[in-house]
VMD Tcl script that draws the C-alpha trace (Angstrom):
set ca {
  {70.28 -19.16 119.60}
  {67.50 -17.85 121.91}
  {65.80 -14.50 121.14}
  {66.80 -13.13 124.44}
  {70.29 -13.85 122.77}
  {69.18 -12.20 120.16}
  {68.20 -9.16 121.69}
  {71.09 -9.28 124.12}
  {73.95 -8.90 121.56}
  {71.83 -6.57 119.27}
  {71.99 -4.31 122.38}
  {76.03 -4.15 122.37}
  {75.66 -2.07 118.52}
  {73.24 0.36 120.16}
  {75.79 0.90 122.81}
  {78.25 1.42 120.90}
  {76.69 3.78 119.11}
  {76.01 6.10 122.15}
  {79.87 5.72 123.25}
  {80.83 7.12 119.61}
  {78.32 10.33 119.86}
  {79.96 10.47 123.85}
  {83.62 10.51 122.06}
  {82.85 13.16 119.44}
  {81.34 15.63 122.00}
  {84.03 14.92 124.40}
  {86.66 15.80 123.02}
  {86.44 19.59 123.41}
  {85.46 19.35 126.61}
  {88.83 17.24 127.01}
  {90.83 20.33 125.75}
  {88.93 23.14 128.52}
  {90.08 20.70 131.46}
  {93.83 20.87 130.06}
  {93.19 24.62 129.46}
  {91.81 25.49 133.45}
  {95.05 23.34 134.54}
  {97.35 25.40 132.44}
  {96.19 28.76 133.29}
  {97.33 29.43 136.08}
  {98.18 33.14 136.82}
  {99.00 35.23 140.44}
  {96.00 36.93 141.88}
  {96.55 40.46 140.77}
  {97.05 42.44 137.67}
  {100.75 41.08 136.62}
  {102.68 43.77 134.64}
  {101.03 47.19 135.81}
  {103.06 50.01 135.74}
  {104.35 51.18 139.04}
  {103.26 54.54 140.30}
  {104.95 57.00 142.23}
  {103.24 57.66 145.78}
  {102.69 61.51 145.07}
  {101.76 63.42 142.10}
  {103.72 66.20 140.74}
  {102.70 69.78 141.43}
  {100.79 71.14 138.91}
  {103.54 74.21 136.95}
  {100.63 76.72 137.41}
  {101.07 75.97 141.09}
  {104.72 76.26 141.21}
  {105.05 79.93 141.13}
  {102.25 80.15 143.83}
  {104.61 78.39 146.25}
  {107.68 79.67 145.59}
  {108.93 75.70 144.94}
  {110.55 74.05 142.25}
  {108.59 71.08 140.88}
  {109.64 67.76 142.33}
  {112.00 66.05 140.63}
  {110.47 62.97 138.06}
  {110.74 59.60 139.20}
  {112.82 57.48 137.39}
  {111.03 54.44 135.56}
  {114.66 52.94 134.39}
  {114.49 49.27 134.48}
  {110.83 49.10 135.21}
  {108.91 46.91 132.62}
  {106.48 49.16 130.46}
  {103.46 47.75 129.99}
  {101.18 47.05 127.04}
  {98.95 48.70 125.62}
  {96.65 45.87 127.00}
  {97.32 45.81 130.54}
  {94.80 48.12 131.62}
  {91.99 45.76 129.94}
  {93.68 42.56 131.59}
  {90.52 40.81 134.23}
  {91.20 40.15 137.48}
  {91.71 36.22 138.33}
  {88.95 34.63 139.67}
  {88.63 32.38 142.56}
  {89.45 28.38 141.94}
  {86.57 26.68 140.92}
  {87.93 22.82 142.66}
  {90.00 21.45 144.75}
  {92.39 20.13 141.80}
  {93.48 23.67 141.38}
  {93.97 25.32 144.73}
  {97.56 24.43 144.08}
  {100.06 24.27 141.07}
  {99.49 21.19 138.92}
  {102.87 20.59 136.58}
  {103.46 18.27 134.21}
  {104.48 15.09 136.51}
  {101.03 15.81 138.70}
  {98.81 16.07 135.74}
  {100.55 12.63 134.63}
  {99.73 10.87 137.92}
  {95.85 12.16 138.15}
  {95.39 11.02 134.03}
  {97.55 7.29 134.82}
  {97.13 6.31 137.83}
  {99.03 4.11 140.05}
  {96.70 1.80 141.95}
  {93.28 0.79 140.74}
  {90.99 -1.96 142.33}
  {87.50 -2.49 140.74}
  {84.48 -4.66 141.63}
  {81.67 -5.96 139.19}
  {78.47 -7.90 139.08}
  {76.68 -8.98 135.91}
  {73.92 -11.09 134.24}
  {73.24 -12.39 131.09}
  {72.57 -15.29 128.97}
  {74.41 -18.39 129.35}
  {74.41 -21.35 126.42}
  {75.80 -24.27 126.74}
  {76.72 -27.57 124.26}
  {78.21 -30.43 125.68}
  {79.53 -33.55 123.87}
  {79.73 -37.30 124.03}
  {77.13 -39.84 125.79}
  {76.55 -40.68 129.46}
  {75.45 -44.30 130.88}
  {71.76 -44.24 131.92}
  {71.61 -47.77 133.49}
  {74.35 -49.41 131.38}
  {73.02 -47.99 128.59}
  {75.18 -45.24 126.17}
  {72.89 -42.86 125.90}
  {73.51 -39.51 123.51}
  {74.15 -36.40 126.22}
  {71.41 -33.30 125.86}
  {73.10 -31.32 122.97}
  {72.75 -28.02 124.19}
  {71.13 -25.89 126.64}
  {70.40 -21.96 127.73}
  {69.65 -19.80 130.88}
  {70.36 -16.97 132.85}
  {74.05 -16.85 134.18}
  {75.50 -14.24 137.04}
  {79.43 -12.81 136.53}
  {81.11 -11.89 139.62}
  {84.79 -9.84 138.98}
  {87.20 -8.79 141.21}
  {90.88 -7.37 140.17}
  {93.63 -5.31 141.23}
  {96.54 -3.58 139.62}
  {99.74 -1.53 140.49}
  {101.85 0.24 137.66}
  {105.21 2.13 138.65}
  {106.45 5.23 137.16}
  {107.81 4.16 134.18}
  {104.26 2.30 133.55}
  {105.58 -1.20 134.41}
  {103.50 -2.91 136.52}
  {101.54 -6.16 138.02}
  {97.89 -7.55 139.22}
  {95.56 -9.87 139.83}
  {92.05 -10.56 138.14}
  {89.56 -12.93 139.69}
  {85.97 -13.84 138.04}
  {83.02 -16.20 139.03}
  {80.36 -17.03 136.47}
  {77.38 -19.35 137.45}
  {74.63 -20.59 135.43}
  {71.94 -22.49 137.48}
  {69.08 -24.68 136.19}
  {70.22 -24.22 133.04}
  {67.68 -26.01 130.54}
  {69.28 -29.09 128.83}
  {66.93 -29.18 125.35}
  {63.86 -30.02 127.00}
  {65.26 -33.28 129.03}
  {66.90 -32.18 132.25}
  {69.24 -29.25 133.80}
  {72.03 -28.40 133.93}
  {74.52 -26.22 136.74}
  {77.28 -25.19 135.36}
  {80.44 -22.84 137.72}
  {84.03 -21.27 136.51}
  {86.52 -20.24 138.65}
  {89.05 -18.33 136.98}
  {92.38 -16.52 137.88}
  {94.83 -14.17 136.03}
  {98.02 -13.48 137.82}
  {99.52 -11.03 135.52}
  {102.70 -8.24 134.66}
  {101.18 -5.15 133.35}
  {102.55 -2.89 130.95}
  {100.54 0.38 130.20}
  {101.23 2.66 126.94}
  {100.00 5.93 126.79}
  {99.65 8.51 124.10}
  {98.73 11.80 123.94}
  {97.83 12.04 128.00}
  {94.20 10.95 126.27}
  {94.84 7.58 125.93}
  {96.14 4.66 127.74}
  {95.94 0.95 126.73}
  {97.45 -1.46 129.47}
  {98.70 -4.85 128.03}
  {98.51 -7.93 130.47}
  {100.28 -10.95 130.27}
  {100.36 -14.08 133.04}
  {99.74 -17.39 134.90}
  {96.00 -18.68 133.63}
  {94.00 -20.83 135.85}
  {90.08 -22.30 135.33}
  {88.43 -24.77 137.32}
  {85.17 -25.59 135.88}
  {82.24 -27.80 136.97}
  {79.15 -28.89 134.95}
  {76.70 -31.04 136.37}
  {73.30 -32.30 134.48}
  {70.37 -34.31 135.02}
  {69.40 -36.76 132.37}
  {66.51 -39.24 133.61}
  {66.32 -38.66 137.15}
  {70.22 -39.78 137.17}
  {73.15 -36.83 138.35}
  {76.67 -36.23 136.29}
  {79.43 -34.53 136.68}
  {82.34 -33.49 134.91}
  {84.73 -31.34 136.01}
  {87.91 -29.38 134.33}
  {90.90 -27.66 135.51}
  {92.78 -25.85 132.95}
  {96.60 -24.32 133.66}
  {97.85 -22.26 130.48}
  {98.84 -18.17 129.71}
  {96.69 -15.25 128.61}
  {96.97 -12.56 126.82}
  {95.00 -9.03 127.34}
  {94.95 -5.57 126.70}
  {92.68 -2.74 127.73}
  {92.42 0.18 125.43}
  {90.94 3.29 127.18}
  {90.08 6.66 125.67}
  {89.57 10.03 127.99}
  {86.82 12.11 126.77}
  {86.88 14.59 129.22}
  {89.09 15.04 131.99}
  {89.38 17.51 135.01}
  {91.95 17.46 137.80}
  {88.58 15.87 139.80}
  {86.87 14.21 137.10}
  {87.27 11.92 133.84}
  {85.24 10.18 131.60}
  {86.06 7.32 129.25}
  {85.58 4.85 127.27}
  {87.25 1.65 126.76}
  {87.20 -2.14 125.62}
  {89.04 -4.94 126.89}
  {90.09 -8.50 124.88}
  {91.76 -10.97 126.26}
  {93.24 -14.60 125.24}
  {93.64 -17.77 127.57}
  {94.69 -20.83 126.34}
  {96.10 -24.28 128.64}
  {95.67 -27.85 128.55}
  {93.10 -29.33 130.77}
  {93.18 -32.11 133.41}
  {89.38 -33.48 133.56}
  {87.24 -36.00 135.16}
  {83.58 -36.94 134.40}
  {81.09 -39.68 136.11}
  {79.00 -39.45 132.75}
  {80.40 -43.39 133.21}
  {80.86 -45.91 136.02}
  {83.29 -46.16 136.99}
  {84.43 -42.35 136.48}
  {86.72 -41.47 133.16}
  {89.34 -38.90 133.49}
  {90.81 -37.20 130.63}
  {93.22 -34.42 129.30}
  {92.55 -32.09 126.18}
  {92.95 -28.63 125.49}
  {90.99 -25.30 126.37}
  {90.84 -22.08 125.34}
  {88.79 -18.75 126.60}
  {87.80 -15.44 124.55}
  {86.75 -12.76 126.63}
  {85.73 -9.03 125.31}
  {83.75 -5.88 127.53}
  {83.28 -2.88 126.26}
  {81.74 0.16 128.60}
  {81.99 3.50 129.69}
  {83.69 4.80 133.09}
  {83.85 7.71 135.30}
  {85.55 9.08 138.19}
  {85.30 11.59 140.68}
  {88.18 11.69 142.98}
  {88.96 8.86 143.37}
  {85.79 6.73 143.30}
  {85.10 4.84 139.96}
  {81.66 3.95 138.57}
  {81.42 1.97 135.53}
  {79.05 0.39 132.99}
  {79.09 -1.85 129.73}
  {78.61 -5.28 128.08}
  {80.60 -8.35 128.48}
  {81.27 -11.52 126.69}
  {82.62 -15.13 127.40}
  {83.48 -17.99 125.08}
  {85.11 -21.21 126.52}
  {86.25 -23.87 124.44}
  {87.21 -27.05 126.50}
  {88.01 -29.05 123.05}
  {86.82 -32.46 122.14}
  {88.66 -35.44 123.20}
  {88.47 -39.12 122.51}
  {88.12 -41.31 125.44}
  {87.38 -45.32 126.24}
  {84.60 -45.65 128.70}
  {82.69 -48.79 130.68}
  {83.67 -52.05 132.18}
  {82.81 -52.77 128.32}
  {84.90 -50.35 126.04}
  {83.17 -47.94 124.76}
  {85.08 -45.28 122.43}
  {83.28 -41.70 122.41}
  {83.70 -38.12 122.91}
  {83.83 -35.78 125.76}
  {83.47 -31.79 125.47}
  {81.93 -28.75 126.58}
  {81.56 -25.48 124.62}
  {79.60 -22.35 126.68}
  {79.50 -19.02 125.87}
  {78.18 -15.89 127.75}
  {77.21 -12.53 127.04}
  {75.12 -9.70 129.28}
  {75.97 -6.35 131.14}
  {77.59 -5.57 134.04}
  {78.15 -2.51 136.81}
  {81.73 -1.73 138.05}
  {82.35 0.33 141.16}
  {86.63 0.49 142.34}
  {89.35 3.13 143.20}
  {92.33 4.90 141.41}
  {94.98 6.88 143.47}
}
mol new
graphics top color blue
foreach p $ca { graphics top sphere $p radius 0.5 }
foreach p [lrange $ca 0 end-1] q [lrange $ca 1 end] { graphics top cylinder $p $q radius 0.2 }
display resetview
């Protein structure tokens, strides 16, 4: 493990750390944006008593005149008022858009859970590598570079639609590329994934503060890792079809009709057998195994509106398994793999309506 490794997932606890301090000052600031959607009283002074239009004669004035004092207006069925309704303050003008209007219970339900949300995301990190077996270097087995490090670059795109009832369905597309990867010292190494998650979506929500959507769909990764070893090019490539597994808890801080903050962490599962071929030999090899693929981010997000902006860590680990396989115009018994894993930080930008 390299020490920008090192560094990189020693970063993740001091994140962490400043998402827990966010959560425990949130939280009352969470329970104002409930309170300014709930209040919601007429412009006026509700209650007051209603006065008549004129003012009895004073009795002292009554004789003057030579008339009877008017008759007392009758205050049957009008609602007294309390002894506080003279001290009640006037309502004040909205302060945002979200409450020019009256918010219920259903509207306050579709600006916390939204309905649509598409995000976009770029990272970089640290990409290391191990790959397994030997390659022929001019007839000759020769043992395949162990293992290997560089920079790597995360592209993520995904989509997702949830009905009323919170039953819904997306799509979730990601790119990772590691270039000149080094290869212990004796070559490089490019390495690509493709990978696709065509999912349903369920999302559960508690407590309008929470909301943890649970994913579950087709799995598809087409990878390609290609290495130098003494001037001479191979390349072995892997397509894995299989299932995953994911959820995404999310906690809301604070919240306002126009704004929210959160917090949230995503895991997800993917496991499939894989279809591979690799030139390591001539003539080529194919091969099927097994793979599987851990994935975990963790980040903060906010929206205003209905922009999002978000920021956090992410990390990859792909397991392609180890499988046996005779190689050569001579047989030649020996093992072909590829573990990689990947961890850096990334910056979201999407919409929720």
């Amino acid at each position: 493990m390299t020490v920008q490794t090192r560094f990189a997932k020693a970063s993740i606890l001091f994140f962490l750390v400043v998402l827990c301090a966010a959560c425990a000052t949130g939280r009352r600031s969470m329970d104002l944006g409930r309170a300014a959607v709930a209040f919601r009283p007429s412009v006026g002074f509700a209650g007051d008593p209603v006065l008549p239009t004129t003012l009895a004669a004073p009795s002292d004035r009554a004789g003057s005149t030579g008339e009877a004092d008017p008759a007392p207006v009758s205050t049957r069925g009008q609602t007294t008022p309390s002894p506080m309704t003279k001290f009640r303050l006037p309502v004040l003008p909205p302060t945002s858009r979200g409450q020019d209007a009256e918010m219920d219970g259903e509207d306050i339900e579709r600006s916390l859970h939204r309905r649509w949300r598409f995000l976009a995301s770029v990272g970089g990190g640290v990409l290391d590598y191990e790959s397994h077996g030997l390659v022929s270097v001019g007839g000759t087995p020769t043992a395949n570079p162990f293992d290997g490090d560089g920079t790597g670059l995360l592209l993520r795109g995904r989509g997702e639609w949830f009905s009323s009832r919170h039953i819904g369905a997306g799509v979730d597309f990601q790119w990772l590329d590691g270039s000149s990867l080094d290869s212990a010292g004796v070559g490089d190494a490019d390495f690509t994934s493709l990978d696709l998650f065509i999912h349903g979506s369920f999302r559960a929500t508690y407590d309008d503060d929470f909301r943890a959507p649970v994913r579950m769909g087709f799995w598809l990764n087409q990878s390609d890792f290609e290495e130098s070893l003494s001037g001479v090019q191979f390349e072995t490539d892997r397509t894995a079809v299989g299932v995953r597994l994911a959820a995404e808890p999310e906690w809301v801080v604070s919240w306002s009709p126009e704004r929210e903050w959160s917090v949230f962490g995503e895991v997800a599962v993917s496991v499939g057998p894989v279809d591979g071929d690799t030139t390591d030999f001539t003539p080529s090899v194919s091969f099927d195994s097994w793979a599987s693929l851990l994935q975990a981010d963790v980040g903060a997000r906010f929206r205003t509106g209905k922009l999002i902006l978000s920021a956090g860590f992410n990390w990859r680990l792909y397991d392609a398994g180890r499988v046996e396989v005779v190689t050569g115009t001579s047989p030649l018994q020996t093992t072909v793999g590829l573990d990689w894993d990947y961890f850096g930080g990334f910056f979201e930008i999407g919409t929720a309506f």
